[in-house]
Steps between C-alpha positions, in 0.01 A plus 500: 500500500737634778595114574586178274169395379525158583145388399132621378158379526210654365146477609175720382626863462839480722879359467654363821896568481722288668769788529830337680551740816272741399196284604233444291297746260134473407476695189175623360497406110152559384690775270795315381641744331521736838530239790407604835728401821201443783706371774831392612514255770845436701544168601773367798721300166585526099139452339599205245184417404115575490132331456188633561170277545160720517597767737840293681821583405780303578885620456833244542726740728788409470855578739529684761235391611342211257134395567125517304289832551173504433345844410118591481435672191126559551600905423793505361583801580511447864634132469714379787664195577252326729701119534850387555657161468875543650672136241810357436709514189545781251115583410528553138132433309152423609142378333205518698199280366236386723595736787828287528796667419815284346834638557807469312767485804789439294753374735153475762381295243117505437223566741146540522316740699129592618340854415173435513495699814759788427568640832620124601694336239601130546738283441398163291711274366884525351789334309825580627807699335737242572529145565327216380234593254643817478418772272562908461259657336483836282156515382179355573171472317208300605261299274206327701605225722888598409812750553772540249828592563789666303799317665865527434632206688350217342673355203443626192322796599139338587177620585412326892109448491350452862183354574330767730172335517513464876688819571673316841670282336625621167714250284660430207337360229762529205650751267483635161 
């Protein structure tokens, strides 16, 4: 890639590349051996991080300009970003189950975010970066009714699981 491949998800016949400040890449790999670029898509930050749900893809943009965009990938070849979420923190990873997307904020912390309609995205619920209860995630990955972080801070280099069951008020519910 022309960027820092930063992250990859795969869904059906296509990769989505997270690809730093070269945007993101959706990559036509029905031929593995002879990948296929599709589509490049520039977005306003550093993409971090990527998830796809059905035909929604969501990117963690990070600096200059750090927010969530939300791309239609009906035909991926004309993809565009149709959503933007303008957030706090350096946007770093993102899950999206559920048409909720978690986001690792790292010093932002974590927060949770509607796509179900991608033009509009909304802001749920959040943990802060700093302060009490406190926590800067790397990584996220959801698993039903809960997010899990990778988190340097904590002691002993933990695993922060948050309850996201009601998705406007996220909390902590222990680690690993």
């Amino acid at each position: 890639t022309p960027g820092e491949a930063n992250d990859v998800i795969v869904s059906g016949n296509f990769a989505y590349v997270a690809d730093g400040a070269a945007g993101v890449h959706i990559v036509d790999i029905v031929n593995p051996a002879a990948p296929q670029l599709v589509r490049t898509i520039d977005t306003p930050g550093t993409a971090r991080g990527v998830d796809v749900e059905g035909v929604t893809l969501v990117v963690a943009d990070d600096s200059p300009s750090p927010g969530l965009r939300v791309i239609d990938v009906t035909t991926p070849a004309s993809a565009s970003i149709v959503g933007n979420l303008s957030l706090g923190g350096s946007i770093i990873d993102v899950d999206l189950s559920g048409g909720i997307a978690a986001i690792a904020a790292y010093t932002g912390g974590m927060q949770l975010v509607d796509v179900t309609v991608p033009a509009t995205p909304a802001a749920l619920g959040s943990l802060p970066g700093s302060g009490t209860n406190a926590f800067v995630p790397r990584d996220v990955q959801v698993a039903g009714p809960f997010a899990l972080f990778a988190e340097q801070l904590f002691a002993n280099a933990v695993a922060p699981i948050v309850d996201i069951s009601d998705p406007a008020q996220p909390f902590f519910r222990g680690v690993l």
